[in-house]
C-alpha positions in Angstrom: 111.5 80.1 213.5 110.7 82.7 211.0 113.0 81.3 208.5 112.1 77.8 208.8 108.4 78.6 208.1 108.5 78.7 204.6 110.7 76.3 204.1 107.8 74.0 206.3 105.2 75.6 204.0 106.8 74.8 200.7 107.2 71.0 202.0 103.6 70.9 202.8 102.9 71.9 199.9 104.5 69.7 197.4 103.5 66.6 199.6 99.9 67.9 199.2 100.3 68.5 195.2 102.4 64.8 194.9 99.2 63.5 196.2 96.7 65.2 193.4 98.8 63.6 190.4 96.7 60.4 188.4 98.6 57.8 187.0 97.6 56.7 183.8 97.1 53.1 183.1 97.0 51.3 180.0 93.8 49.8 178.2 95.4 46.2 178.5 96.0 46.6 182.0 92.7 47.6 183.3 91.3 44.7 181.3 93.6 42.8 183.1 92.5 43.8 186.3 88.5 44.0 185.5 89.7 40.4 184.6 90.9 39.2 188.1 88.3 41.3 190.1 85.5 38.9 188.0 87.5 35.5 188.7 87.5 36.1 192.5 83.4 36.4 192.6 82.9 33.1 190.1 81.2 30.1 191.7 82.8 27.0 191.3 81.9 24.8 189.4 81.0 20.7 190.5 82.6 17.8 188.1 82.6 14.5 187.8 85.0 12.6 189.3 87.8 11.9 186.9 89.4 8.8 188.6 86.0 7.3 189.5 85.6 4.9 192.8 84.0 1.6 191.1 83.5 0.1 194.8 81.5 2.8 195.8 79.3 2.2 193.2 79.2 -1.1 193.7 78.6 -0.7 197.3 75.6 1.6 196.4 74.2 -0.5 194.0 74.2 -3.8 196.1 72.7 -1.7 199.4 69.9 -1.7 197.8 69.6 -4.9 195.5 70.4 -7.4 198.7 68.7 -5.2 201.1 65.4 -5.9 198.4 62.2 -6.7 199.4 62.3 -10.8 201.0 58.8 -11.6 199.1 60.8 -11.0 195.7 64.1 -13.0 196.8 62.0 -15.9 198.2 60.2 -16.1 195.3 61.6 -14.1 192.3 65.7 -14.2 192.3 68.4 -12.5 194.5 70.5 -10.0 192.6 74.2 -8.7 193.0 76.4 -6.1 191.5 79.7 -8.3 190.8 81.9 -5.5 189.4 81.8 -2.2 188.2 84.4 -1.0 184.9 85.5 1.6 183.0 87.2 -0.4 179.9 88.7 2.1 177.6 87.7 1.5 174.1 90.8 1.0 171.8 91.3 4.1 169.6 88.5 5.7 171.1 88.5 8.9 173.6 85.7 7.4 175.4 84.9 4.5 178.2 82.2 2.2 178.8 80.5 2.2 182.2 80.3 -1.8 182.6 78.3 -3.3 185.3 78.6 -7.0 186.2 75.5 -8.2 188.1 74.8 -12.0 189.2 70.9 -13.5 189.2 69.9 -16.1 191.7 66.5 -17.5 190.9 64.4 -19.3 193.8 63.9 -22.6 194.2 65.6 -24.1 190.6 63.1 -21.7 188.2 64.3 -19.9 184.7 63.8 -16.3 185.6 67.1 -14.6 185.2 66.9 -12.9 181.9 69.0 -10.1 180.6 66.0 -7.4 180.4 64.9 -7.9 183.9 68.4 -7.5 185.5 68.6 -4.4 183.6 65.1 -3.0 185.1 66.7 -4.2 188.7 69.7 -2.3 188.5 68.0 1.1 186.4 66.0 0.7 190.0 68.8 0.2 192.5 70.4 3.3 190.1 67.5 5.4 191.1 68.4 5.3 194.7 71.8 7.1 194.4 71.2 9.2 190.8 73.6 11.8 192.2 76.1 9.8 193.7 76.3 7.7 190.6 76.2 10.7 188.0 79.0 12.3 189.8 81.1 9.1 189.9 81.0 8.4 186.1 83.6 9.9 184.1 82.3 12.4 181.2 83.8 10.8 178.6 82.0 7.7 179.1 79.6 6.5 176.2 77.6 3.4 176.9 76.2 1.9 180.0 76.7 -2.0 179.7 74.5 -4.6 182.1 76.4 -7.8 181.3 74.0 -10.5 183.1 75.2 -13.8 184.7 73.1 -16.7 185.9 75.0 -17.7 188.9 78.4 -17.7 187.0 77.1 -17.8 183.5 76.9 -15.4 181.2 73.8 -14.8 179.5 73.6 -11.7 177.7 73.9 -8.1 178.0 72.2 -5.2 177.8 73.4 -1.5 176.4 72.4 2.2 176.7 74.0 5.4 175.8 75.1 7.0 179.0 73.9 10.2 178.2 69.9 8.0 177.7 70.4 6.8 181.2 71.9 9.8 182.8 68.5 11.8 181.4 66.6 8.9 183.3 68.1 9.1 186.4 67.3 12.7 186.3 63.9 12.6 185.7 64.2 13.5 181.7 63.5 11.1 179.8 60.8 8.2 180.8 61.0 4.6 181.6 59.3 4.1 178.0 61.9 6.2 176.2 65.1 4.6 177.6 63.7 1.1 177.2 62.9 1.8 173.4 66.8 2.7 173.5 68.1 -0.1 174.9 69.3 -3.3 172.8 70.2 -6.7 173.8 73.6 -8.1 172.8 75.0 -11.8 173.1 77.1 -12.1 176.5 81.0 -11.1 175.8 
Protein backbone atom coordinates (compact mmCIF):
# COMPACT_ATOMS: atom_id res chain seq x y z
CA UNK A 1 0.00 0.00 0.00
CA UNK A 2 3.04 2.09 0.63
CA UNK A 3 4.17 1.74 -2.84
CA UNK A 4 1.02 2.38 -4.54
CA UNK A 5 0.62 5.73 -2.75
CA UNK A 6 2.61 7.74 -4.86
CA UNK A 7 1.84 6.36 -7.70
CA UNK A 8 -2.09 7.41 -6.57
CA UNK A 9 -0.62 10.79 -5.66
CA UNK A 10 1.14 11.53 -8.92
CA UNK A 11 -2.31 10.54 -10.77
CA UNK A 12 -4.10 13.02 -8.68
CA UNK A 13 -2.13 15.24 -9.46
CA UNK A 14 -1.82 15.46 -13.12
CA UNK A 15 -5.67 15.10 -13.35
CA UNK A 16 -5.89 18.21 -11.05
CA UNK A 17 -3.11 20.21 -13.24
CA UNK A 18 -5.00 18.81 -16.82
CA UNK A 19 -7.85 20.63 -15.34
CA UNK A 20 -5.95 24.29 -14.80
CA UNK A 21 -4.81 24.44 -18.62
CA UNK A 22 -6.91 27.37 -20.93
CA UNK A 23 -7.47 26.80 -24.40
CA UNK A 24 -6.94 29.48 -26.52
CA UNK A 25 -9.54 30.43 -29.04
CA UNK A 26 -9.26 32.41 -32.00
CA UNK A 27 -10.57 36.04 -32.62
CA UNK A 28 -12.89 34.71 -35.47
CA UNK A 29 -14.24 32.16 -33.46
CA UNK A 30 -15.45 34.01 -30.42
CA UNK A 31 -17.02 36.35 -32.86
CA UNK A 32 -18.61 33.57 -34.09
CA UNK A 33 -19.93 32.47 -31.01
CA UNK A 34 -20.84 36.19 -29.47
CA UNK A 35 -22.68 35.91 -32.93
CA UNK A 36 -25.01 32.82 -32.14
CA UNK A 37 -25.47 33.72 -28.45
CA UNK A 38 -27.16 37.26 -29.91
CA UNK A 39 -29.42 35.37 -32.58
CA UNK A 40 -30.96 33.04 -29.96
CA UNK A 41 -32.30 36.32 -27.80
CA UNK A 42 -33.69 38.23 -31.20
CA UNK A 43 -37.45 38.78 -31.42
CA UNK A 44 -39.02 37.79 -34.39
CA UNK A 45 -39.98 39.76 -36.54
CA UNK A 46 -44.01 39.91 -38.13
CA UNK A 47 -44.31 40.15 -42.21
CA UNK A 48 -46.65 40.44 -44.48
CA UNK A 49 -48.05 37.65 -45.95
CA UNK A 50 -46.27 36.85 -49.11
CA UNK A 51 -48.98 34.70 -50.90
CA UNK A 52 -51.81 36.91 -49.74
CA UNK A 53 -55.51 35.35 -49.14
CA UNK A 54 -57.75 37.74 -51.51
CA UNK A 55 -61.05 35.94 -50.04
CA UNK A 56 -60.33 36.95 -46.78
CA UNK A 57 -60.21 40.26 -47.69
CA UNK A 58 -62.97 40.10 -49.54
CA UNK A 59 -64.84 38.48 -46.78
CA UNK A 60 -63.63 41.39 -44.43
CA UNK A 61 -64.50 44.01 -46.59
CA UNK A 62 -68.09 42.83 -47.45
CA UNK A 63 -68.86 42.05 -43.41
CA UNK A 64 -69.00 45.16 -43.08
CA UNK A 65 -70.34 46.85 -46.40
CA UNK A 66 -73.63 44.45 -46.47
CA UNK A 67 -73.89 44.34 -42.85
CA UNK A 68 -74.13 48.62 -43.35
CA UNK A 69 -76.51 50.66 -41.82
CA UNK A 70 -80.40 49.68 -43.52
CA UNK A 71 -81.27 53.66 -43.55
CA UNK A 72 -78.33 54.02 -46.13
CA UNK A 73 -79.23 50.80 -48.31
CA UNK A 74 -82.92 51.78 -48.35
CA UNK A 75 -82.21 54.96 -49.42
CA UNK A 76 -78.56 55.58 -50.60
CA UNK A 77 -77.13 52.26 -52.53
CA UNK A 78 -75.98 48.67 -51.38
CA UNK A 79 -72.31 48.02 -51.90
CA UNK A 80 -70.21 44.77 -52.53
CA UNK A 81 -66.58 43.85 -52.74
CA UNK A 82 -66.73 41.66 -56.17
CA UNK A 83 -62.99 40.65 -56.17
CA UNK A 84 -59.83 41.38 -54.73
CA UNK A 85 -56.23 41.14 -57.17
CA UNK A 86 -52.87 41.36 -57.12
CA UNK A 87 -52.07 41.86 -61.04
CA UNK A 88 -48.41 41.90 -61.51
CA UNK A 89 -47.36 44.82 -63.54
CA UNK A 90 -45.34 43.74 -66.66
CA UNK A 91 -41.67 44.54 -66.26
CA UNK A 92 -42.22 45.91 -62.98
CA UNK A 93 -41.17 44.23 -59.46
CA UNK A 94 -44.33 45.51 -57.97
CA UNK A 95 -48.29 44.58 -57.86
CA UNK A 96 -51.33 46.45 -57.72
CA UNK A 97 -53.77 45.83 -54.86
CA UNK A 98 -57.09 45.87 -57.14
CA UNK A 99 -60.46 45.95 -55.55
CA UNK A 100 -63.59 45.22 -57.55
CA UNK A 101 -66.65 46.68 -55.73
CA UNK A 102 -70.42 46.70 -57.18
CA UNK A 103 -73.01 49.90 -56.39
CA UNK A 104 -76.69 49.23 -56.11
CA UNK A 105 -78.54 52.49 -55.87
CA UNK A 106 -82.28 52.53 -54.36
CA UNK A 107 -85.19 52.85 -56.02
CA UNK A 108 -83.71 53.60 -59.95
CA UNK A 109 -81.52 56.96 -58.67
CA UNK A 110 -77.87 58.01 -60.14
CA UNK A 111 -75.82 57.73 -57.04
CA UNK A 112 -73.06 55.33 -57.75
CA UNK A 113 -70.06 57.39 -58.52
CA UNK A 114 -66.47 56.40 -58.43
CA UNK A 115 -65.45 58.83 -55.40
CA UNK A 116 -68.10 57.70 -53.11
CA UNK A 117 -67.40 53.95 -53.56
CA UNK A 118 -63.97 54.81 -52.79
CA UNK A 119 -64.93 56.64 -49.35
CA UNK A 120 -67.21 53.26 -48.71
CA UNK A 121 -64.55 50.95 -48.96
CA UNK A 122 -61.46 53.42 -47.25
CA UNK A 123 -64.48 52.93 -44.37
CA UNK A 124 -65.11 49.19 -44.49
CA UNK A 125 -60.83 49.21 -44.72
CA UNK A 126 -60.94 50.85 -41.41
CA UNK A 127 -62.57 48.06 -39.69
CA UNK A 128 -59.80 45.38 -40.28
CA UNK A 129 -56.55 48.01 -40.77
CA UNK A 130 -54.36 45.20 -39.42
CA UNK A 131 -55.77 42.33 -40.97
CA UNK A 132 -55.64 44.08 -44.30
CA UNK A 133 -52.00 45.61 -43.89
CA UNK A 134 -50.80 42.23 -43.05
CA UNK A 135 -52.46 40.52 -46.02
CA UNK A 136 -50.96 42.90 -48.72
CA UNK A 137 -47.87 41.97 -50.18
CA UNK A 138 -44.84 44.69 -49.72
CA UNK A 139 -44.10 45.07 -52.96
CA UNK A 140 -47.42 46.28 -53.81
CA UNK A 141 -47.66 49.99 -55.24
CA UNK A 142 -51.11 51.26 -55.92
CA UNK A 143 -54.40 50.62 -54.39
CA UNK A 144 -57.02 50.45 -57.33
CA UNK A 145 -61.12 50.92 -56.49
CA UNK A 146 -62.46 49.89 -60.02
CA UNK A 147 -66.30 50.92 -59.56
CA UNK A 148 -69.28 49.09 -61.24
CA UNK A 149 -72.85 50.19 -61.44
CA UNK A 150 -74.50 46.84 -61.18
CA UNK A 151 -72.27 45.29 -63.93
CA UNK A 152 -70.92 48.34 -65.50
CA UNK A 153 -67.98 49.80 -65.25
CA UNK A 154 -67.76 53.30 -64.38
CA UNK A 155 -64.49 54.49 -63.36
CA UNK A 156 -61.81 53.92 -61.00
CA UNK A 157 -60.16 55.36 -58.46
CA UNK A 158 -56.16 55.09 -57.41
CA UNK A 159 -53.78 55.66 -54.38
CA UNK A 160 -50.35 54.73 -53.61
CA UNK A 161 -50.38 51.97 -51.14
CA UNK A 162 -48.00 53.31 -48.99
CA UNK A 163 -50.86 56.87 -48.85
CA UNK A 164 -53.45 54.38 -47.78
CA UNK A 165 -51.51 52.15 -45.51
CA UNK A 166 -50.50 55.66 -43.54
CA UNK A 167 -54.38 56.12 -43.36
CA UNK A 168 -55.34 53.07 -42.04
CA UNK A 169 -52.86 53.74 -39.41
CA UNK A 170 -53.89 56.83 -38.30
CA UNK A 171 -50.89 58.91 -40.23
CA UNK A 172 -52.05 60.66 -42.61
CA UNK A 173 -55.72 62.28 -42.59
CA UNK A 174 -58.78 61.80 -44.60
CA UNK A 175 -57.84 65.31 -46.29
CA UNK A 176 -54.37 64.20 -47.25
CA UNK A 177 -55.20 60.86 -48.88
CA UNK A 178 -58.12 62.33 -50.69
CA UNK A 179 -55.79 65.20 -52.23
CA UNK A 180 -53.76 62.01 -53.34
CA UNK A 181 -56.18 60.26 -54.98
CA UNK A 182 -57.05 60.58 -58.86
CA UNK A 183 -59.81 59.37 -60.86
CA UNK A 184 -59.09 57.25 -63.96
CA UNK A 185 -61.56 56.04 -66.83
CA UNK A 186 -62.88 52.33 -65.95
CA UNK A 187 -60.31 49.59 -67.57
Amino acid sequence: MKRLLPLILVLLFIGISSCDSVTVISPAEGTAVAQTQTATIWTPTVTSTPDPDESKIVMWLNETLLSADPLEQTLDAKYQVLDVLFPETPGSPSAVFRMEVRCECSSNMQCCVPERMFVVVMRAMEKYPEKIIEQVANRASDVQVVCYDHITPIGMMVATWPDVKSYLLKQITGFQLGARVVKLPAP
